[in-house]
N, C-alpha and C positions, 0 to 999 in steps of 0.2 A: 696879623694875617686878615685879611679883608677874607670874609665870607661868600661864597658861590652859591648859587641855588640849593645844589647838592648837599652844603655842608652850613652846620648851626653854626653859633659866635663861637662858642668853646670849644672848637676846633672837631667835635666830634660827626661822622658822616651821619647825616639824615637819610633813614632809609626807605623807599618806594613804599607809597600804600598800595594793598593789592586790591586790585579790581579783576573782576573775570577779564576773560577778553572779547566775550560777546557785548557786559557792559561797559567796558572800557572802549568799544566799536559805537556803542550808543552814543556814548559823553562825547568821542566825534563827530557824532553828527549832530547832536545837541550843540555843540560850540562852532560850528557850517554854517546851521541854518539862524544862530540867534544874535544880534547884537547885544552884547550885556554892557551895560554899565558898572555894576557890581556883581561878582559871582561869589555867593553864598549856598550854605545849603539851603535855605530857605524859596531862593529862583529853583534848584534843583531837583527841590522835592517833586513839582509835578511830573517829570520824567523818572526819577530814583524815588525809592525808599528812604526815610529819613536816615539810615546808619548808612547807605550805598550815597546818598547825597555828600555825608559829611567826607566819607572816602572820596568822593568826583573831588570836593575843594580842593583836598590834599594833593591828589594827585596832578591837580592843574596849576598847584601851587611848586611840587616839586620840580614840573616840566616848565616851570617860567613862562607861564601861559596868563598866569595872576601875579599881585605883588601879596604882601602881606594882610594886608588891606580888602584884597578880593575885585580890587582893578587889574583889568585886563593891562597886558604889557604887548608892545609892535607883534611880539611874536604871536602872539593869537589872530591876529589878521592873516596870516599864512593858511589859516583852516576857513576863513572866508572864501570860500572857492566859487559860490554864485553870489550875484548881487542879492541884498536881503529884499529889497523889494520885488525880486522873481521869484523867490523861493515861499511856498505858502505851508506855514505851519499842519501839520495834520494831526488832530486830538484821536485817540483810538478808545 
């Protein structure tokens, strides 16, 4: 059985990491506004908490937004909704 996002090698299903839904609203507009080359918790942390970063991976990994790797995959272009060059970062 070939493996799907959803589901591990040994056939058991991988289940959702929970995020709020305020910051799981944030982590989209964190992945809008940024071009990553790698998504790690580490890019994360300035926006999350290092344990809310490690949950963002997960969950960008379970939606096939990442590969294993923490490269982005076509699908994460779809949340590129403005050019990044018109869009200016805001620090708060």
């Amino acid at each position: 059985m070939t493996p799907t996002p959803n589901t591990e090698e040994k056939g058991k299903k991988t289940l959702p990491p929970y995020l709020s839904l305020a910051k799981l609203q944030k982590l989209i507009e964190v992945i809008s506004r940024t071009n990553f080359k790698v998504v790690n918790a580490t890019v994360l942390k300035s926006d999350f908490g290092a344990t809310d970063a490690s949950i963002a991976v997960g969950t960008l990994r379970f939606l096939n937004l990442i590969n294993d790797q923490g490269v982005p995959t076509e699908n994460i272009k779809k949340f590129h909704l403005r050019s990044i060059g018109e869009v200016q970062v805001e620090k708060k």
